[in-house]
Biopython code that builds the backbone (N, CA, C, O; Angstrom):
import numpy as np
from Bio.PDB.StructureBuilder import StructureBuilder

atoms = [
    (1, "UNK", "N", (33.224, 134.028, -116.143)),
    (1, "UNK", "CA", (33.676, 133.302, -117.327)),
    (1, "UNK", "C", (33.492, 134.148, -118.592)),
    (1, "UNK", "O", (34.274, 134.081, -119.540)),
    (2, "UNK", "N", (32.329, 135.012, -118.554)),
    (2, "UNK", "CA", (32.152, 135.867, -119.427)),
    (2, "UNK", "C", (32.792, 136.699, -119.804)),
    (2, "UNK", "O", (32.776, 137.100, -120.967)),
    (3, "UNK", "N", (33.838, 137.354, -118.467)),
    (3, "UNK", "CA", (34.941, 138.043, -118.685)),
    (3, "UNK", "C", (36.294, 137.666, -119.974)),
    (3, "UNK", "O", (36.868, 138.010, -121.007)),
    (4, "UNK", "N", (36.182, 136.844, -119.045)),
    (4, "UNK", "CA", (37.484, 135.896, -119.785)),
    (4, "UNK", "C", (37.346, 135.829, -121.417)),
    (4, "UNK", "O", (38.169, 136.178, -122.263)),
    (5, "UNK", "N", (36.319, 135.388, -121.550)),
    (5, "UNK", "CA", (35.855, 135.199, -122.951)),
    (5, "UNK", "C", (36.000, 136.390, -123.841)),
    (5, "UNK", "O", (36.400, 136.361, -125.005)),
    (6, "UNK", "N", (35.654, 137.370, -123.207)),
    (6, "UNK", "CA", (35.299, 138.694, -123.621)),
    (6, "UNK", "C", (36.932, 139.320, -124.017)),
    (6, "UNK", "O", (37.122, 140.079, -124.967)),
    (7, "UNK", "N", (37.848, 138.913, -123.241)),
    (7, "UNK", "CA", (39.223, 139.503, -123.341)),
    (7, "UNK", "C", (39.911, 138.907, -124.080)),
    (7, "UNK", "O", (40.609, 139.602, -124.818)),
    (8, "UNK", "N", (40.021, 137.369, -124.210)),
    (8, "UNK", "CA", (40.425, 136.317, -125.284)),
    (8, "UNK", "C", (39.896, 136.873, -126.399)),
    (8, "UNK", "O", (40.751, 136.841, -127.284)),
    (9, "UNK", "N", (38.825, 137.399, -126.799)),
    (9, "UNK", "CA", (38.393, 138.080, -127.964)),
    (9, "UNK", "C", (39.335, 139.312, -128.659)),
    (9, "UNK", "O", (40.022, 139.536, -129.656)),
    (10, "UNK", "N", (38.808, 140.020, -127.258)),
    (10, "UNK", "CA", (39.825, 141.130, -127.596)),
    (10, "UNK", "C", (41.099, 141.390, -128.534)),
    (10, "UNK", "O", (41.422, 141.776, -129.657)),
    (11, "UNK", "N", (41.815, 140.724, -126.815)),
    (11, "UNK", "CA", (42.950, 140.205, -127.549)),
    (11, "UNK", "C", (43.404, 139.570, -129.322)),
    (11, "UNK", "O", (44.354, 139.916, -130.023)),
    (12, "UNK", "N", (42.341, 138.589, -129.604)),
    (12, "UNK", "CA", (42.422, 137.983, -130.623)),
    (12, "UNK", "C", (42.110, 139.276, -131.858)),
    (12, "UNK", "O", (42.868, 139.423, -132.817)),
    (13, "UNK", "N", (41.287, 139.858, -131.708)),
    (13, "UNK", "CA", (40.845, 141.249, -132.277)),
    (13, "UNK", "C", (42.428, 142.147, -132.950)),
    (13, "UNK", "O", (42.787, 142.410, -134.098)),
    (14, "UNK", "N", (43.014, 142.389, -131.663)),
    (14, "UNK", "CA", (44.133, 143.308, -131.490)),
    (14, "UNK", "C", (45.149, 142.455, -132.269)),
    (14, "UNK", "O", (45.038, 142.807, -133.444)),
    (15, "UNK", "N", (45.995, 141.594, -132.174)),
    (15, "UNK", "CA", (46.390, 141.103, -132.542)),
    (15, "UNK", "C", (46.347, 140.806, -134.402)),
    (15, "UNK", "O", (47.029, 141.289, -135.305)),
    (16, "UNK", "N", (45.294, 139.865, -134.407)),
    (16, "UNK", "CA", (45.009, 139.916, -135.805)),
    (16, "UNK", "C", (44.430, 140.991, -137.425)),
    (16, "UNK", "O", (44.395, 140.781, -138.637)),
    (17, "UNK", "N", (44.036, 142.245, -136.419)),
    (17, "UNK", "CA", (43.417, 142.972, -137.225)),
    (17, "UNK", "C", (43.846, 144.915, -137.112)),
    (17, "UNK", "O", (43.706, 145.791, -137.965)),
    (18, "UNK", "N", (44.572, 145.015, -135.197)),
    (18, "UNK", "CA", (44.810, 146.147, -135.235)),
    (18, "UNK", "C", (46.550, 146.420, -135.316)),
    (18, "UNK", "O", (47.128, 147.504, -135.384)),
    (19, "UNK", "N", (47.084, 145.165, -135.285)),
    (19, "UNK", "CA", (48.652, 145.232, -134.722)),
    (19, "UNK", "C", (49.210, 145.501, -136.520)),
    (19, "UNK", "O", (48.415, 145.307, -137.440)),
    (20, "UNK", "N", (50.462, 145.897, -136.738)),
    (20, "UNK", "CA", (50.777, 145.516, -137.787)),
    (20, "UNK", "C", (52.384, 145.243, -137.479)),
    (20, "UNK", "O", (53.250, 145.820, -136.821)),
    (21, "UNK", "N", (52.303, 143.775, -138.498)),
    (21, "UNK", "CA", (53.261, 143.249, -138.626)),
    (21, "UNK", "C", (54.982, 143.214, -139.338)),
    (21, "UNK", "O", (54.889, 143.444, -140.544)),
    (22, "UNK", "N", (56.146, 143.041, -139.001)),
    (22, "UNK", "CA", (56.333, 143.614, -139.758)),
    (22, "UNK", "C", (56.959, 143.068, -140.965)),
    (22, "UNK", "O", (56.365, 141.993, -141.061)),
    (23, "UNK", "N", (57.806, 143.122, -141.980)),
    (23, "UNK", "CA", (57.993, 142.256, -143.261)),
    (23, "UNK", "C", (58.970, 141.094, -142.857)),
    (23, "UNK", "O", (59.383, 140.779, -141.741)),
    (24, "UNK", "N", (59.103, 140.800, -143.525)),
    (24, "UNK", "CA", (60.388, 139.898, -143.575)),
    (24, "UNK", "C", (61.799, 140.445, -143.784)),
    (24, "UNK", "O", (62.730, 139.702, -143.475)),
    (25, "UNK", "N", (62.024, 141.478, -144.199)),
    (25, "UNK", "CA", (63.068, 142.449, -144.832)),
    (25, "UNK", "C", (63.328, 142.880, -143.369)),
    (25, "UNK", "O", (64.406, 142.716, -142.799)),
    (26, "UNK", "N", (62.406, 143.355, -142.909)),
    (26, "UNK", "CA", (62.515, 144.461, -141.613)),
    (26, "UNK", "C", (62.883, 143.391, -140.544)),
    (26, "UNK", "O", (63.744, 143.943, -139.859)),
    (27, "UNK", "N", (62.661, 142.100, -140.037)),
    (27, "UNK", "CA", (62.752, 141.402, -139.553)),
    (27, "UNK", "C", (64.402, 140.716, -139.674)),
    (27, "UNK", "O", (64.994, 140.533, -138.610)),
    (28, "UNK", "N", (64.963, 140.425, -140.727)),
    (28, "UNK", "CA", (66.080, 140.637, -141.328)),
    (28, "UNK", "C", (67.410, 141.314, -140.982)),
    (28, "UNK", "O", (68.562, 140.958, -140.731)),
    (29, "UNK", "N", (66.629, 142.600, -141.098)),
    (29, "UNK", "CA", (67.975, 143.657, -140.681)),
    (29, "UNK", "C", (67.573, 143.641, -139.159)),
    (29, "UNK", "O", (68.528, 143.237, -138.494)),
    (30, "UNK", "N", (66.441, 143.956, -138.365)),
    (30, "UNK", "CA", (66.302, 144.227, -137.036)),
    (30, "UNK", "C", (67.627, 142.257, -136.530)),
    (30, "UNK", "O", (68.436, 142.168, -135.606)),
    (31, "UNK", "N", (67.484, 141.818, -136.944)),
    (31, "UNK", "CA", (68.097, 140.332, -136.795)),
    (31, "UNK", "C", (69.512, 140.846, -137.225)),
    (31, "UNK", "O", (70.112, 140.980, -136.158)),
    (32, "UNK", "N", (70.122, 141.104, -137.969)),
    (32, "UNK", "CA", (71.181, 141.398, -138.259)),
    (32, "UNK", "C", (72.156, 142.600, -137.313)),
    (32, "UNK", "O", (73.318, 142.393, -136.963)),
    (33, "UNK", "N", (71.419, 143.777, -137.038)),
    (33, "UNK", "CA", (71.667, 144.926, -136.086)),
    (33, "UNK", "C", (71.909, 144.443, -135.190)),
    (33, "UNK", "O", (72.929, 144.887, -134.663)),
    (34, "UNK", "N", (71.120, 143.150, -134.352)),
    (34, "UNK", "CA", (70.898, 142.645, -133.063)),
    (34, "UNK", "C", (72.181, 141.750, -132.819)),
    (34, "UNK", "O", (72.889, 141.695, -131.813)),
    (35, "UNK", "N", (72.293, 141.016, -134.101)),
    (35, "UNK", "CA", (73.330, 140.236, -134.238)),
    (35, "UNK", "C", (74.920, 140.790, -133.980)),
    (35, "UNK", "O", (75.846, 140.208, -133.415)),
    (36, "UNK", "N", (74.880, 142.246, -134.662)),
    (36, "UNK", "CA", (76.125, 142.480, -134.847)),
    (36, "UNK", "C", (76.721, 143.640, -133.464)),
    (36, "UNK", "O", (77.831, 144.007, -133.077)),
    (37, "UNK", "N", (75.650, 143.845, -133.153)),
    (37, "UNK", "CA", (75.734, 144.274, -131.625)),
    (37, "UNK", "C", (76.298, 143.484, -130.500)),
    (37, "UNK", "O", (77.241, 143.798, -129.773)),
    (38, "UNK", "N", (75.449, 142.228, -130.470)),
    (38, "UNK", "CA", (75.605, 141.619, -129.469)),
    (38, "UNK", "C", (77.491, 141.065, -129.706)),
    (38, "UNK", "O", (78.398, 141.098, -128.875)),
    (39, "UNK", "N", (77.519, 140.584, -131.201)),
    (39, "UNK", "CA", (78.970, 140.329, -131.137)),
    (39, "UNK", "C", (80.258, 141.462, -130.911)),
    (39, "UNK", "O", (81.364, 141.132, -130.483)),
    (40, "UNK", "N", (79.890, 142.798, -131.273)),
    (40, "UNK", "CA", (80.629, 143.465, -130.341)),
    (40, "UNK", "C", (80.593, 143.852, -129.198)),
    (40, "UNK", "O", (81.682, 144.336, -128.892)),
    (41, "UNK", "N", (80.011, 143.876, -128.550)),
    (41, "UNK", "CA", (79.769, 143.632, -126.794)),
    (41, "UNK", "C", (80.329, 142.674, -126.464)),
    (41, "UNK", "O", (80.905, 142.743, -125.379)),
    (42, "UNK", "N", (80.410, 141.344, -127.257)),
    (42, "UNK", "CA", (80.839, 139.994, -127.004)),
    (42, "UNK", "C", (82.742, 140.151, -126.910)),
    (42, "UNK", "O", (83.543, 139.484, -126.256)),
    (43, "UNK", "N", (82.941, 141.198, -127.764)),
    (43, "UNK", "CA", (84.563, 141.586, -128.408)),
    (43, "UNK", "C", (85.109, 142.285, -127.480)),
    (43, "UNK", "O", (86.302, 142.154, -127.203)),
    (44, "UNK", "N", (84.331, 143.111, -126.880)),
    (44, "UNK", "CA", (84.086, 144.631, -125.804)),
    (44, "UNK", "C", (84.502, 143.686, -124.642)),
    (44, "UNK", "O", (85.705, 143.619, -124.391)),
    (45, "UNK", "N", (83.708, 143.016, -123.973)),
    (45, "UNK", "CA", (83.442, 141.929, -122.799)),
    (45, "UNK", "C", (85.056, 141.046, -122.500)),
    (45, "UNK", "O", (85.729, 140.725, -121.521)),
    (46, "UNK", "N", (85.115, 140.953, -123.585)),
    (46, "UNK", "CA", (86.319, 139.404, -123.899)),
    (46, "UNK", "C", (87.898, 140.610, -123.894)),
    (46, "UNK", "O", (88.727, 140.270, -123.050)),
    (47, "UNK", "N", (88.126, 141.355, -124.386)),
    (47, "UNK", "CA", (88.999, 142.513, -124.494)),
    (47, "UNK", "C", (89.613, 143.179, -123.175)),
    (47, "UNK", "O", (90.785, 143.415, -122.881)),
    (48, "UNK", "N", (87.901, 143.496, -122.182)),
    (48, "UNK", "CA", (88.334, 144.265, -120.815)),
    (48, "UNK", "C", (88.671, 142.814, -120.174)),
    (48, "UNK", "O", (89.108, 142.961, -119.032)),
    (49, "UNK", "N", (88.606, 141.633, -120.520)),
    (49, "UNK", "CA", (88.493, 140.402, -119.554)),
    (49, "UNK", "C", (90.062, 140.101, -119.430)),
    (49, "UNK", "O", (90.729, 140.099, -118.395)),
    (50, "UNK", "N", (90.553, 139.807, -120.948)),
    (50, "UNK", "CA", (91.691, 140.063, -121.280)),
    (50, "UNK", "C", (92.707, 141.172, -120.539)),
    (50, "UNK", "O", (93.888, 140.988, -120.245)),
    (51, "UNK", "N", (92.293, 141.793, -120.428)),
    (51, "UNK", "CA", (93.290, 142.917, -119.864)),
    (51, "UNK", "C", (93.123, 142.861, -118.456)),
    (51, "UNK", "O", (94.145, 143.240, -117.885)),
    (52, "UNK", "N", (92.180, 142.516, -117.660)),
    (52, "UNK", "CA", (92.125, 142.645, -116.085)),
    (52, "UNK", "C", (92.655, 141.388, -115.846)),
    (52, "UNK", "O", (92.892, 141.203, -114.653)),
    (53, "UNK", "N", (93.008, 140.156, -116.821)),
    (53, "UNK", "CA", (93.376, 138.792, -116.044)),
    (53, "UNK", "C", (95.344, 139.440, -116.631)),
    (53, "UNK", "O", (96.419, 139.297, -116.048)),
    (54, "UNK", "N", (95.092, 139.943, -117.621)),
    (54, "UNK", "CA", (96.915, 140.238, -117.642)),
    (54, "UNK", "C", (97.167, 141.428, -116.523)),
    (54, "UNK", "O", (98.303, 141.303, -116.065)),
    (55, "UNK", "N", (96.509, 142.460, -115.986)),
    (55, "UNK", "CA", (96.728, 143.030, -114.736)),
    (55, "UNK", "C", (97.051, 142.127, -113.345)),
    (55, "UNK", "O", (98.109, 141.949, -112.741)),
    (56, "UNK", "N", (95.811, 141.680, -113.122)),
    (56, "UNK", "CA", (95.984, 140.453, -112.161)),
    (56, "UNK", "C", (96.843, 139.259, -111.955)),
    (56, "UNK", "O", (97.000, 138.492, -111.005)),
    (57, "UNK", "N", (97.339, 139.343, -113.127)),
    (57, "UNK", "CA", (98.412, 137.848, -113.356)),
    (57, "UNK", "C", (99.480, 138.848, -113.149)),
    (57, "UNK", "O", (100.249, 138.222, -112.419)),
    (58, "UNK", "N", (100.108, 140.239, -113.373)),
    (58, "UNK", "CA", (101.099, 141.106, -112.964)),
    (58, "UNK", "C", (101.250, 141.211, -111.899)),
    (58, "UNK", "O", (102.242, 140.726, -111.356)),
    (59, "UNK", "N", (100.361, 141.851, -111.265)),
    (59, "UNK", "CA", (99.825, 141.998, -109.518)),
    (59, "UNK", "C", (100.064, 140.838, -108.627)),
    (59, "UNK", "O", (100.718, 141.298, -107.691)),
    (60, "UNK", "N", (99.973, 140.237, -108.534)),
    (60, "UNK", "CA", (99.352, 138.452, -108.369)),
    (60, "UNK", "C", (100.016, 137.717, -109.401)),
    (60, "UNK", "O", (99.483, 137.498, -110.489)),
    (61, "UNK", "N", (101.631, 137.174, -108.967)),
    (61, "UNK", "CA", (101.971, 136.163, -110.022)),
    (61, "UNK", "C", (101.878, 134.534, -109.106)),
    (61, "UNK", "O", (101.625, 134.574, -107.902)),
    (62, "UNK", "N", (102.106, 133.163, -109.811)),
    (62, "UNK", "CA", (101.232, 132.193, -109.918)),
    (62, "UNK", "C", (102.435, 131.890, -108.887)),
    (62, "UNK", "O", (102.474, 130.819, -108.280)),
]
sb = StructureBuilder()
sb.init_structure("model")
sb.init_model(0)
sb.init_chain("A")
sb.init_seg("    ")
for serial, (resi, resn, name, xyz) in enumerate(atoms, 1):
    if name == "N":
        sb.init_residue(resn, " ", resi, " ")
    sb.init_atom(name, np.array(xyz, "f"), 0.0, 1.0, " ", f" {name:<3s}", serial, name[0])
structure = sb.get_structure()
């Protein structure tokens, strides 16, 4: 049990006093980068999808 205790400390240690956090600004843009990535991948994704269902609908009509 002593263990345990001992690492919950730790932890709490690391966290609160050795980690550093980062602003709100930085948090912001890392949010924004993430954002504007994922929506072109999203554009990227939807584009090749687009084009293999108009191949397939050529290939393969209904």
């Amino acid at each position: 049990m002593n263990k345990i205790v001992n690492y919950c400390k730790a932890c709490y240690e690391e966290l609160a006093y050795k980690t550093t956090w980062p602003t709100r600004a930085q948090l912001t843009h890392s949010a924004m980068v993430v954002l504007s990535a994922s929506l072109v991948i999203a554009v990227v994704v939807f584009c090749m999808d687009s084009v293999f269902k108009f191949i397939m609908s050529s290939i393969y009509p209904n």
